[in-house]
N, C-alpha and C positions, 0 to 999 in steps of 0.2 A: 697821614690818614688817606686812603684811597677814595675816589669817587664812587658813589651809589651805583650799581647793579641793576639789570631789566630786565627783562627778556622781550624781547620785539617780535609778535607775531603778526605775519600778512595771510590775511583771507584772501579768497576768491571764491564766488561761489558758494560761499558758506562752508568750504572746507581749506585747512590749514595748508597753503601753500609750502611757507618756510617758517621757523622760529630761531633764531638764536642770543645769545647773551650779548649784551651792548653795554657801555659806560656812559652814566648819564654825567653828561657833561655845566648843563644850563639848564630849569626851570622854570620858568617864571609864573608859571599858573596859564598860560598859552599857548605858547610855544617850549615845546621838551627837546631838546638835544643830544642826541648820541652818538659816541665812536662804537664801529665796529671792524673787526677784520672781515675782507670775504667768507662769507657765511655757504657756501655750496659748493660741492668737490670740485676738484676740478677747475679747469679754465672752461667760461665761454666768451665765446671768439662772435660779435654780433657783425663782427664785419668796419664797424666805425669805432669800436673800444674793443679790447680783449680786457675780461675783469678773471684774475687770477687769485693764487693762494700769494699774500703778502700785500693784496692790495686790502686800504683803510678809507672806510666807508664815514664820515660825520653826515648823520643822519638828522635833519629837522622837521619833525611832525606836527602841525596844530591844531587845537583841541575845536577851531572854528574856520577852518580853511579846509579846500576838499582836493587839497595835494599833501604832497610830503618830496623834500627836495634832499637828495643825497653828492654830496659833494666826494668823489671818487678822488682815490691818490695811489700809485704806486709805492710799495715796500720801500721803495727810495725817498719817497717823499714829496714825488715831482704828479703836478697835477693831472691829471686826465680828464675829468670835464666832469659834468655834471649830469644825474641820470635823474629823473623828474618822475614821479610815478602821481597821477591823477587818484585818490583816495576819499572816503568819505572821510569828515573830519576824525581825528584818532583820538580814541578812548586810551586815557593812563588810569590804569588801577593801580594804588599807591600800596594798597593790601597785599594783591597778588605780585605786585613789581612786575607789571606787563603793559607794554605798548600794543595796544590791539588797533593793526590798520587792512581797511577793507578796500582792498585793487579792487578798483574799475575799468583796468586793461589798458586806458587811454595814458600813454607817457608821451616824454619829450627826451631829446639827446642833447646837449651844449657842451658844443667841444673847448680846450680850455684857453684855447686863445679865441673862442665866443666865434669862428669863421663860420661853425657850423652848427643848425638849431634846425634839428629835425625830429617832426612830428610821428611818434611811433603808433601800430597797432589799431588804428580807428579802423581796421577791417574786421580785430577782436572786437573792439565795443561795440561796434552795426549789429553782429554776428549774436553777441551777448543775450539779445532781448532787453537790457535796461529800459531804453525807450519805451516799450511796451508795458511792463513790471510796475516801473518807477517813474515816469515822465518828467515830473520836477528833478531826480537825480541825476536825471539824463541831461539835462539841461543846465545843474548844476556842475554836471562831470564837462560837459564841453564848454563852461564858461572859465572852469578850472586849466584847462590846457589852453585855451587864448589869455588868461593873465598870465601863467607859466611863460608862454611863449614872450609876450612883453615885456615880463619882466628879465628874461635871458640878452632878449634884443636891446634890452637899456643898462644891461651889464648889474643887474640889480640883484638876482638871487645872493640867497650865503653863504658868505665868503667869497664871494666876486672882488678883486681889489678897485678900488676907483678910480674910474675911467679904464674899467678893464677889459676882459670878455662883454660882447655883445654891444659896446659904445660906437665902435663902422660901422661903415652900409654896408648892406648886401645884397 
């Protein structure tokens, strides 16, 4: 019997960034878990990962947290780090079989031996207006990329093995 079916769309903006089909992996009325393969032509090259056709995304979104944390793998199966996207908490519609997550522009990088945690894009979010719009969400959006950030630093996100990525100083 195969696992259930989704589709995972990210907003921005109020308009459809990307959507594509995911396998939902884990449940629990929380937190929703999904594999996906790279979802967008192409390679892009950010400079600190190249995410490609063959790489496999396990995606953890929660229905009370205002991130969503993607654990990045090459086609081979060999880790590449972790991509963190700052989101308001994600609505699953059980009806429609859709993960609906709204980017807030603010991410994080954690590379997968954790040497490296670097804070993406907060020129996007200044840029945004939230602050302005939403003041509480803004607030919520940059308290979301400092627990991100700690919990990468203490090797905690999932699927971190223990005592793994993010347990050195740096």
């Amino acid at each position: 019997m195969s696992a259930p079916s989704v589709e995972v769309r990210l907003v921005k903006a109020g308009r459809t960034k990307i959507r594509y089909p995911a396998q939902v992996l884990a449940d629990d009325g929380t937190r929703i878990t999904v594999r996906a393969p790279w979802a967008a032509d192409g390679v892009r090259d950010f400079g600190f990962v190249r995410f490609e056709p063959g790489d496999v995304f396990t995606e953890h979104y929660w229905r009370d947290r205002w991130y969503a944390v993607k654990e990045v793998r090459s086609g081979d199966g060999a880790l590449k780090g972790w991509y963190c996207d700052v989101t308001r908490p994600a609505r699953v519609d059980g009806v429609l079989g859709e993960v609906l997550v709204e980017d807030l522009d603010l991410d994080l990088w954690v590379s997968a031996d954790g040497a490296e945690v670097l804070r993406l894009d907060e020129d996007e979010f200044a840029a945004s207006g939230l602050a302005e719009r939403d003041p509480a969400a803004a607030v919520a959006a940059r308290e979301a990329l400092d627990a991100l950030e700690a919990l990468a630093r203490a090797g905690a996100l999932p699927g971190a093995p223990a005592g793994g990525p993010g347990t050195g100083s740096r």
